[in-house]
Biopython code that builds the backbone (N, CA, C, O; Angstrom):
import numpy as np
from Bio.PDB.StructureBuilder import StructureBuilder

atoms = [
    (1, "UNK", "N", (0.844, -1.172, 0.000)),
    (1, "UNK", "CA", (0.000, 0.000, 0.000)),
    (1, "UNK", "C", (0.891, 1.236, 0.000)),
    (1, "UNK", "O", (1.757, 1.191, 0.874)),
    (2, "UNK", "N", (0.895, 2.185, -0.661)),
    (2, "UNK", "CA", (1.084, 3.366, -1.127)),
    (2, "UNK", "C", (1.138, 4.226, 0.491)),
    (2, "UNK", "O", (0.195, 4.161, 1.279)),
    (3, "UNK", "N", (1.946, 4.721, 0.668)),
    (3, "UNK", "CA", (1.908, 5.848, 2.000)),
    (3, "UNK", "C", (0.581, 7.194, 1.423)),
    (3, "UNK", "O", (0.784, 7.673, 0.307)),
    (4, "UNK", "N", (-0.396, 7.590, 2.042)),
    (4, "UNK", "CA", (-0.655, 8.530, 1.810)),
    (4, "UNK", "C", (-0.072, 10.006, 1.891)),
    (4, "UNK", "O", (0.861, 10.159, 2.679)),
    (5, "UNK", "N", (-0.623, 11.400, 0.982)),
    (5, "UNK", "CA", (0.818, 12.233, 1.237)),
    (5, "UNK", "C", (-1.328, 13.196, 1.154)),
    (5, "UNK", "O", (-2.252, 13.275, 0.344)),
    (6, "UNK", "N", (-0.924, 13.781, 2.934)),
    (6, "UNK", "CA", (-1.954, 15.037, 2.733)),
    (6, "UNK", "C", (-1.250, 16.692, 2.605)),
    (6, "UNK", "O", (-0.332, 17.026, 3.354)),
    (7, "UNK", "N", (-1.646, 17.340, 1.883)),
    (7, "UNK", "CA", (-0.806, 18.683, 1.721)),
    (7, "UNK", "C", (-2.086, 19.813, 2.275)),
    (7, "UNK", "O", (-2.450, 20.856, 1.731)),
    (8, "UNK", "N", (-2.557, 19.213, 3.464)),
    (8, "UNK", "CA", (-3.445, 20.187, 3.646)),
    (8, "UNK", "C", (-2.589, 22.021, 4.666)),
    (8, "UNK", "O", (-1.513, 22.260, 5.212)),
    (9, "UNK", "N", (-3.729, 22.733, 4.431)),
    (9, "UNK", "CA", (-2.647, 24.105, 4.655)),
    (9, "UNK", "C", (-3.833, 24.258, 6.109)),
    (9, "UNK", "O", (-5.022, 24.200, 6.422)),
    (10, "UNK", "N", (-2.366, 24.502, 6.660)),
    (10, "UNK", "CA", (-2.738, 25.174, 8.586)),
    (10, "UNK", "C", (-2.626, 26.678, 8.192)),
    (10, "UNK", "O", (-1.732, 27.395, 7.745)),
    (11, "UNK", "N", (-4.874, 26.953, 8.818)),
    (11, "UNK", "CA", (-4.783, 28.564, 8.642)),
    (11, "UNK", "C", (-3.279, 28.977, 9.144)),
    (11, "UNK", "O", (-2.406, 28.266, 9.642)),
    (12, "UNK", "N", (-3.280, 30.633, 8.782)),
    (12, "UNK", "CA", (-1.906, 31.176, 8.774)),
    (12, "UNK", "C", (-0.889, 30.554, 8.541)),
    (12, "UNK", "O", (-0.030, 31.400, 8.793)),
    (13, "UNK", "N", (-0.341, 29.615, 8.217)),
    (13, "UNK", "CA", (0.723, 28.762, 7.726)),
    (13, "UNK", "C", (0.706, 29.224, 6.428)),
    (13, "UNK", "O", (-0.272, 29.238, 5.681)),
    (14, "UNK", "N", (2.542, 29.843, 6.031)),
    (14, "UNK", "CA", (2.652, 30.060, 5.278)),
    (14, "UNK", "C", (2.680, 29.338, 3.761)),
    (14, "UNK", "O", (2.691, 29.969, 2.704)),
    (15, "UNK", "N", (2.686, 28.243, 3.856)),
    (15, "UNK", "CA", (2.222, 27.318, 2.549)),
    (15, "UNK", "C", (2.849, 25.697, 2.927)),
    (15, "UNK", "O", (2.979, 25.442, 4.124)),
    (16, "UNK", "N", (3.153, 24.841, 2.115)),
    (16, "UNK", "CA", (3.662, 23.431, 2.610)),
    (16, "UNK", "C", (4.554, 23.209, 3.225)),
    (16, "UNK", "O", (5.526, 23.773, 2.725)),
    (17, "UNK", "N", (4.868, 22.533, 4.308)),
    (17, "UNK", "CA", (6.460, 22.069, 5.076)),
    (17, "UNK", "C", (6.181, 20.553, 5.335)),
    (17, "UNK", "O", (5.132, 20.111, 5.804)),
    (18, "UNK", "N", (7.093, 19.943, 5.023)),
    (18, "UNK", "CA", (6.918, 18.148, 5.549)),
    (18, "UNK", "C", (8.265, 18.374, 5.799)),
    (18, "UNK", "O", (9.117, 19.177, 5.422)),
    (19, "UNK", "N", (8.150, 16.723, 7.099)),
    (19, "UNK", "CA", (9.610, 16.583, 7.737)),
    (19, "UNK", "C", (10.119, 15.139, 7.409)),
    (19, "UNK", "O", (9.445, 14.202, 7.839)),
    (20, "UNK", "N", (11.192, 14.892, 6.724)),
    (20, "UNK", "CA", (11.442, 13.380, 6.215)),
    (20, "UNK", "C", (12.074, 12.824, 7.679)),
    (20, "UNK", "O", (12.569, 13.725, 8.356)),
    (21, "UNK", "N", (12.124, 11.601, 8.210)),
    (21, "UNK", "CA", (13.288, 10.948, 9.164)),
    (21, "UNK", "C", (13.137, 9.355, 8.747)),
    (21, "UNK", "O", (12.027, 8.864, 8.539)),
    (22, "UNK", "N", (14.458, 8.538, 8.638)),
    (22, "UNK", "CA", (14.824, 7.978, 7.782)),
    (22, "UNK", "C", (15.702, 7.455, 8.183)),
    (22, "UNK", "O", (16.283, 8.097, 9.058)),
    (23, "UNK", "N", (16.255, 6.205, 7.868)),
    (23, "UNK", "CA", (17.674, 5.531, 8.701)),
    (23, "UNK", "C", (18.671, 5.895, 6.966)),
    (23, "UNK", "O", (19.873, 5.633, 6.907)),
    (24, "UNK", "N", (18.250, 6.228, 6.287)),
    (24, "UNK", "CA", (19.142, 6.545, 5.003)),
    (24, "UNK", "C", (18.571, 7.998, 4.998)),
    (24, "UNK", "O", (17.481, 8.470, 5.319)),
    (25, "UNK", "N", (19.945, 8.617, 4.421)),
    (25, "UNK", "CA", (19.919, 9.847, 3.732)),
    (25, "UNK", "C", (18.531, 9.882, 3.343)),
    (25, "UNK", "O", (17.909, 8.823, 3.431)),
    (26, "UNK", "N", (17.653, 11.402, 2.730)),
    (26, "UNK", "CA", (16.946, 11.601, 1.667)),
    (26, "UNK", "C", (17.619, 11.585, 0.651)),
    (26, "UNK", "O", (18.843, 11.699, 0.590)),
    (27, "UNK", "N", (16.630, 11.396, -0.504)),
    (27, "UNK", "CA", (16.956, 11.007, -2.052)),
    (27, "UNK", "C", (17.149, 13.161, -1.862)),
    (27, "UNK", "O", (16.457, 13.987, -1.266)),
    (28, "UNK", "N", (18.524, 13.297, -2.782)),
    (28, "UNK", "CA", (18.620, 14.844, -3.689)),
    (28, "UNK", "C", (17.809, 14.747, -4.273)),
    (28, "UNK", "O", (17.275, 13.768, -4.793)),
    (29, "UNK", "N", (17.466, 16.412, -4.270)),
    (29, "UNK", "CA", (15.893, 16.856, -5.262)),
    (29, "UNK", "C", (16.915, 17.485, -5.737)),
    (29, "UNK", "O", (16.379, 18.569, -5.507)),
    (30, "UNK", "N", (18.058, 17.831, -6.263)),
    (30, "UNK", "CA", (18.858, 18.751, -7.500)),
    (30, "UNK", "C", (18.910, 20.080, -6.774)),
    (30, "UNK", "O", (18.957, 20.930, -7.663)),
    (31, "UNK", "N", (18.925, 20.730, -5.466)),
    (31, "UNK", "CA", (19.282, 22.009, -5.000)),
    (31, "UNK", "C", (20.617, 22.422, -4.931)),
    (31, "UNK", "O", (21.460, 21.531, -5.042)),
    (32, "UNK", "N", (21.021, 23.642, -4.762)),
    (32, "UNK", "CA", (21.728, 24.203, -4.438)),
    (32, "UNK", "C", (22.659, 23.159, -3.325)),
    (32, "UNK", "O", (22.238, 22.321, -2.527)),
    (33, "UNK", "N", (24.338, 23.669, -3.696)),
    (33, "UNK", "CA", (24.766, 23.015, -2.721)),
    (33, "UNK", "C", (24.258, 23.894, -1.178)),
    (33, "UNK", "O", (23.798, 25.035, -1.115)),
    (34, "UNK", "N", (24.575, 22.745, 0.193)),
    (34, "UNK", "CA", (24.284, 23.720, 1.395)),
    (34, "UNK", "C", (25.198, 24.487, 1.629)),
    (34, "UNK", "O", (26.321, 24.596, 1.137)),
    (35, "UNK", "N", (24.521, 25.185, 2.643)),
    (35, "UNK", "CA", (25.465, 26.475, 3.621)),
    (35, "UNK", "C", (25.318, 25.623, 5.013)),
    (35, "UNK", "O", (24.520, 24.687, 5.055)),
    (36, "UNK", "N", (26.141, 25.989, 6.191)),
    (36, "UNK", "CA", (26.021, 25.698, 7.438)),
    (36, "UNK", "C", (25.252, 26.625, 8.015)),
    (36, "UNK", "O", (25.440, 27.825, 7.816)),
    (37, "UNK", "N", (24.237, 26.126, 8.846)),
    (37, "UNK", "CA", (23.398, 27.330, 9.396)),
    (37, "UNK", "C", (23.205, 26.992, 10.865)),
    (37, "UNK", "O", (22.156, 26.497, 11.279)),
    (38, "UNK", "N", (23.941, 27.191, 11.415)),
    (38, "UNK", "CA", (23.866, 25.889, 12.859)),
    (38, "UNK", "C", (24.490, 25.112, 12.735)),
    (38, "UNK", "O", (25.524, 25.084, 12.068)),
    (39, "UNK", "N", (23.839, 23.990, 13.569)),
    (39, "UNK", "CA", (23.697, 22.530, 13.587)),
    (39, "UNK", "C", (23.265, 22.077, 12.059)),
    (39, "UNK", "O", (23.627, 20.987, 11.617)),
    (40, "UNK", "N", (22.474, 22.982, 11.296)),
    (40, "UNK", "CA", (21.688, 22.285, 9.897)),
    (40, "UNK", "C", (22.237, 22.723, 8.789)),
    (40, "UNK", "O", (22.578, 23.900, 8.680)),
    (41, "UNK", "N", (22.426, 21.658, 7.628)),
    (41, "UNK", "CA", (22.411, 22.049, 6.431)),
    (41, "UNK", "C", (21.147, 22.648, 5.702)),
    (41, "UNK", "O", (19.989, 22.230, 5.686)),
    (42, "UNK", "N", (21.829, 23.973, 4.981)),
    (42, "UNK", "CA", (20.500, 24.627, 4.643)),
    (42, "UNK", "C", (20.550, 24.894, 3.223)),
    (42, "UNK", "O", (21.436, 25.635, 2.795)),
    (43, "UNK", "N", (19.749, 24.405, 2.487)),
    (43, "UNK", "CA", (19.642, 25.060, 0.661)),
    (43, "UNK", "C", (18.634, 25.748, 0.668)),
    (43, "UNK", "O", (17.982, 25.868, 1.705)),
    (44, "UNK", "N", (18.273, 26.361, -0.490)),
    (44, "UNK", "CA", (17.091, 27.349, -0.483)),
    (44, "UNK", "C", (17.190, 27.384, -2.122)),
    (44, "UNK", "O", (18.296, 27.265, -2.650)),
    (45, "UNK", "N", (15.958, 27.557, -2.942)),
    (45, "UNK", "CA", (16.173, 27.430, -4.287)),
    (45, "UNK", "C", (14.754, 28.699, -4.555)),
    (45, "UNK", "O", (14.140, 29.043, -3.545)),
    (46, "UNK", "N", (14.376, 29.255, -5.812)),
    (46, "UNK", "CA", (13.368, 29.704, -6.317)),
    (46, "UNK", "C", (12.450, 29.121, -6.347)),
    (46, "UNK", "O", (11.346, 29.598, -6.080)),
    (47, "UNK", "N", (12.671, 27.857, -6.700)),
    (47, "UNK", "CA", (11.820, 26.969, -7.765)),
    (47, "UNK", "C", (10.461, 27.706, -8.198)),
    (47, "UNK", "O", (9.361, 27.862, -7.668)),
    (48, "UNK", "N", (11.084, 28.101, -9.469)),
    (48, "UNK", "CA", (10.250, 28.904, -10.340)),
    (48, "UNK", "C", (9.273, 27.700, -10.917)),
    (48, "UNK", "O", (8.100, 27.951, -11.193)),
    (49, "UNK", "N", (9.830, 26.384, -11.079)),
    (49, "UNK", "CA", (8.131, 26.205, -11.765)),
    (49, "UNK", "C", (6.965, 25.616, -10.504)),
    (49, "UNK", "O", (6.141, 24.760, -10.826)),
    (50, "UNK", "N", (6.999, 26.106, -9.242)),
    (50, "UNK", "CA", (6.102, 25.486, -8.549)),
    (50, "UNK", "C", (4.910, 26.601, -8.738)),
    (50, "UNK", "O", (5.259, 27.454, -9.553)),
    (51, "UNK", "N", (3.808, 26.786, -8.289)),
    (51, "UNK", "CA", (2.992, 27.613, -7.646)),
    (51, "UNK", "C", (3.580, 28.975, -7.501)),
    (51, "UNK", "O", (4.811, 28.958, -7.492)),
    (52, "UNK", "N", (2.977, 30.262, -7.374)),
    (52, "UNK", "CA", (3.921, 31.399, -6.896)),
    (52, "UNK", "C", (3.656, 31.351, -5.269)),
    (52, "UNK", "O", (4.500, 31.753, -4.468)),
    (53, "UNK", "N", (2.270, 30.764, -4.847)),
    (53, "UNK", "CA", (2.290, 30.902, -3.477)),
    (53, "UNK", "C", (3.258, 29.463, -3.074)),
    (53, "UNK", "O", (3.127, 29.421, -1.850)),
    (54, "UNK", "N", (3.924, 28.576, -3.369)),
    (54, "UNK", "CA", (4.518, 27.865, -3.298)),
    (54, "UNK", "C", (6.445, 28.151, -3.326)),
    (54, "UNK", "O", (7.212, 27.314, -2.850)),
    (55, "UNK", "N", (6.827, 29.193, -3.837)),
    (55, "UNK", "CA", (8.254, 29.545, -3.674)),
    (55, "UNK", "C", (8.522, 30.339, -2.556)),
    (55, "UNK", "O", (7.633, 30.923, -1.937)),
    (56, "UNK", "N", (10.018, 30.400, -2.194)),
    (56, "UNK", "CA", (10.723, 29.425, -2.742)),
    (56, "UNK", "C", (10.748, 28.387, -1.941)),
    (56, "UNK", "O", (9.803, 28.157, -1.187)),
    (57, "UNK", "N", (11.985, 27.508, -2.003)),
    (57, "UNK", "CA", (11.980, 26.103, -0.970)),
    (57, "UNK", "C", (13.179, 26.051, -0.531)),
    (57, "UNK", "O", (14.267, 26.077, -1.106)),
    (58, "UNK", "N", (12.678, 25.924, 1.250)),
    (58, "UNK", "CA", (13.898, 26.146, 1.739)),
    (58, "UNK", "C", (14.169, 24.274, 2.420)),
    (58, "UNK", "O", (13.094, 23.700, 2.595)),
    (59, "UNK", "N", (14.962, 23.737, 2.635)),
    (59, "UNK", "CA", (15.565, 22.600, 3.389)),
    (59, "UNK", "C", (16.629, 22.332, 4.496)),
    (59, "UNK", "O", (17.828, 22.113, 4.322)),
    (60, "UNK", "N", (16.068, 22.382, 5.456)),
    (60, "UNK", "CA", (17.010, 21.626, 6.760)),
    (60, "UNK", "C", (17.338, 21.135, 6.550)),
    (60, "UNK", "O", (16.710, 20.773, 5.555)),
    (61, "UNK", "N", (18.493, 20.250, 6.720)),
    (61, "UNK", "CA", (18.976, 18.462, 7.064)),
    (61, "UNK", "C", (19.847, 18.448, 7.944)),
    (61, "UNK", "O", (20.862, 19.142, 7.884)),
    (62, "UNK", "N", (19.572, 17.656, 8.883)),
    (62, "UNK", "CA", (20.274, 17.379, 9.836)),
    (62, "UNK", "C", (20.563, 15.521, 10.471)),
    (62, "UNK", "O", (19.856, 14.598, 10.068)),
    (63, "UNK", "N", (21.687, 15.331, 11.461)),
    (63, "UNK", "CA", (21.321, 13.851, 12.001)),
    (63, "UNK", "C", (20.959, 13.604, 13.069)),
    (63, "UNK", "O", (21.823, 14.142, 13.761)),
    (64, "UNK", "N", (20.234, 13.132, 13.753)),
    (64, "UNK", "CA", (19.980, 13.040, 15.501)),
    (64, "UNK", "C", (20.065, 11.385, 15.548)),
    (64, "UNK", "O", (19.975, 10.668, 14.551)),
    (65, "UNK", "N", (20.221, 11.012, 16.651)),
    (65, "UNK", "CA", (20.342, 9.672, 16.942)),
    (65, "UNK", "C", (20.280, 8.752, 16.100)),
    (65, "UNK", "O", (19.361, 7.940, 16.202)),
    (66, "UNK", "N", (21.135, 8.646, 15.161)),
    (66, "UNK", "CA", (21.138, 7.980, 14.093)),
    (66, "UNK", "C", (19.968, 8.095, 12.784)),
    (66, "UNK", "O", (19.901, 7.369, 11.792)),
    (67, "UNK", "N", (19.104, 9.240, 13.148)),
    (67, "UNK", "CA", (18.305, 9.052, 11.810)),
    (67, "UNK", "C", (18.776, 10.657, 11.351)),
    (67, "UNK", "O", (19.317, 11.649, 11.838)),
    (68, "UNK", "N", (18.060, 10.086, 9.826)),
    (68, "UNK", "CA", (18.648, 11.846, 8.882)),
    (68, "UNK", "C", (17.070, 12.074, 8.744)),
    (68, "UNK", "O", (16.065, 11.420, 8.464)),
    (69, "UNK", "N", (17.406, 13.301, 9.080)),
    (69, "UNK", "CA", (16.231, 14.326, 9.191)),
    (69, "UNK", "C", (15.895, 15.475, 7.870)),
    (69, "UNK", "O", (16.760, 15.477, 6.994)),
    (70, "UNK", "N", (15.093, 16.128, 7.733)),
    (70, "UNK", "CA", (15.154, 16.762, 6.651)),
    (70, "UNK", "C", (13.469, 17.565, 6.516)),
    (70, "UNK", "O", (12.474, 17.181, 5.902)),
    (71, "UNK", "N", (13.629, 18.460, 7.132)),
    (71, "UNK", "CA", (12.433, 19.755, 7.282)),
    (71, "UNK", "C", (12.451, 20.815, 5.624)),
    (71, "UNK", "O", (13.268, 21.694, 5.352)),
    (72, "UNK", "N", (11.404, 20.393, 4.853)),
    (72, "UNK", "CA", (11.140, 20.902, 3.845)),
    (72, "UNK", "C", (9.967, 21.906, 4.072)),
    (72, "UNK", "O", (8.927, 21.587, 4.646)),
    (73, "UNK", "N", (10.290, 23.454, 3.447)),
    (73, "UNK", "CA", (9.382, 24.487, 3.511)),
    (73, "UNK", "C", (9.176, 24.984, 1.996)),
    (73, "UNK", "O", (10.185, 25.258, 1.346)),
    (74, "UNK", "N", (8.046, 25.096, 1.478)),
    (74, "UNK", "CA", (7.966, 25.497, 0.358)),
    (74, "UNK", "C", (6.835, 27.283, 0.410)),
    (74, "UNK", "O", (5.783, 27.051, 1.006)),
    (75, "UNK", "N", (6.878, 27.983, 0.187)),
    (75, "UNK", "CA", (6.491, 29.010, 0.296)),
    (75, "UNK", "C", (7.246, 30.065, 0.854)),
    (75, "UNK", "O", (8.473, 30.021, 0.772)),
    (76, "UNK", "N", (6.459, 31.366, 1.620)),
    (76, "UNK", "CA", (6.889, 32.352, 1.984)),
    (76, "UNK", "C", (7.183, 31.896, 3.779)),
    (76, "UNK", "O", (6.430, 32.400, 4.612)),
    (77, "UNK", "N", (8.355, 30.892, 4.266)),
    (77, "UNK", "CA", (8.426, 30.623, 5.333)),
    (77, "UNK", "C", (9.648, 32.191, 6.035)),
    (77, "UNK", "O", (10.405, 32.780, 5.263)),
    (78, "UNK", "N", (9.564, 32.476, 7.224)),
    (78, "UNK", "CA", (11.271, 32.846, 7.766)),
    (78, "UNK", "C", (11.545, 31.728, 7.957)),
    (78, "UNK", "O", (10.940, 30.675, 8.160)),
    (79, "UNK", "N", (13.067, 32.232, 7.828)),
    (79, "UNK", "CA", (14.185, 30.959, 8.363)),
    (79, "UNK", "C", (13.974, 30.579, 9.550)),
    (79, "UNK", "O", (13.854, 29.401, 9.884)),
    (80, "UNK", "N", (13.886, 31.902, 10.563)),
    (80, "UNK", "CA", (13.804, 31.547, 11.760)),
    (80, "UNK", "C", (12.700, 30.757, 12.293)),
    (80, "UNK", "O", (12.962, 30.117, 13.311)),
    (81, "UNK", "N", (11.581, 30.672, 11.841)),
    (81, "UNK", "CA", (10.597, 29.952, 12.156)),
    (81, "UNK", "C", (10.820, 28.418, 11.811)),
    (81, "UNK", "O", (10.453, 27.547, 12.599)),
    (82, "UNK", "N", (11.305, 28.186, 10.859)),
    (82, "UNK", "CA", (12.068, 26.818, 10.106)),
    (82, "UNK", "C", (12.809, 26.400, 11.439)),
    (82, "UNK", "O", (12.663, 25.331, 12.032)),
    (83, "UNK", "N", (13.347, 27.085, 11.670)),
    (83, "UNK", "CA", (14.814, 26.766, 12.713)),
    (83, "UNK", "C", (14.458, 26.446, 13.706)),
    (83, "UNK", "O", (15.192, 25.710, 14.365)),
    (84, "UNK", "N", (13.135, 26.878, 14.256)),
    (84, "UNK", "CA", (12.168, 26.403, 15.591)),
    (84, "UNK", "C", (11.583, 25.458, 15.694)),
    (84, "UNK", "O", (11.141, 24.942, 16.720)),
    (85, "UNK", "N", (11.487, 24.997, 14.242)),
    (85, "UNK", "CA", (10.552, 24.061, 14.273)),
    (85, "UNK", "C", (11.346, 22.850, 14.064)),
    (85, "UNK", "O", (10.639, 21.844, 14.120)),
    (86, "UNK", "N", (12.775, 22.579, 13.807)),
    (86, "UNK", "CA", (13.636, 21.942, 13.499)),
    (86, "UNK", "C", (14.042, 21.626, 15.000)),
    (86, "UNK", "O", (14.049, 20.439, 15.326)),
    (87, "UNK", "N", (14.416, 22.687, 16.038)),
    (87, "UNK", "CA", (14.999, 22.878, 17.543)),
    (87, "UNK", "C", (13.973, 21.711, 18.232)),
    (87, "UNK", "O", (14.477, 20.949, 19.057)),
    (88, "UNK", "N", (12.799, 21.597, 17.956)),
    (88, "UNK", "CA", (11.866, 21.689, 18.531)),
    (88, "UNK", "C", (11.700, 19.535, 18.406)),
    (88, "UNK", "O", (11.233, 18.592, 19.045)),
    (89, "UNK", "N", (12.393, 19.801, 17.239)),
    (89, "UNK", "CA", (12.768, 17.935, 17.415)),
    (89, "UNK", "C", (13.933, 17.607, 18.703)),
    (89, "UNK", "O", (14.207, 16.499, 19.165)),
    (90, "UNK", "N", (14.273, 18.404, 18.941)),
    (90, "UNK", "CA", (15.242, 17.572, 20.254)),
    (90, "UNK", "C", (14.210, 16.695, 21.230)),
    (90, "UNK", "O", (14.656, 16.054, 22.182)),
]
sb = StructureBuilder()
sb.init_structure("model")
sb.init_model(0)
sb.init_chain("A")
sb.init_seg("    ")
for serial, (resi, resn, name, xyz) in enumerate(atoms, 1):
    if name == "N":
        sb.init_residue(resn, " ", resi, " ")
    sb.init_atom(name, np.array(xyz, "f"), 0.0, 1.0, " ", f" {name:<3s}", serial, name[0])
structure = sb.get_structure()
């Protein structure tokens, strides 16, 4: 059976975020190499062909107790809010 994938939007939430955790890496979606931003690797891209309320996309990745993590934001997120919500896995 197929995992279901809901993309429903939380009033005021600035548009989609899912969080991958995983005993393997995530599969590359083709971004930008990262920057260090913390503890997290961070890319950030346009991606001009999504939605306009959908750009751009920003990505965490990080490792905690052996799993790889990976907080995806697509829209008008702050970083800093990303970064809270990433903290917020400890």
């Amino acid at each position: 059976m197929e995992p279901r994938r809901h993309a429903r939007r939380r009033p005021g939430a600035p548009a989609r975020l899912a969080l991958y955790a995983g005993l393997q890496a995530p599969p590359e979606r083709g971004l930008p190499a990262p920057t260090v931003l913390g503890r997290y690797a961070h890319r950030t891209a346009p991606l001009d062909e999504a939605e306009p309320r959908l750009r751009p996309v920003h990505e965490l990745a990080w490792e905690r107790d052996g799993l790889h993590l990976r907080l995806t934001a697509q829209g008008r997120w702050a970083l800093d809010e990303l970064v809270a919500i990433a903290d917020s896995t400890r």
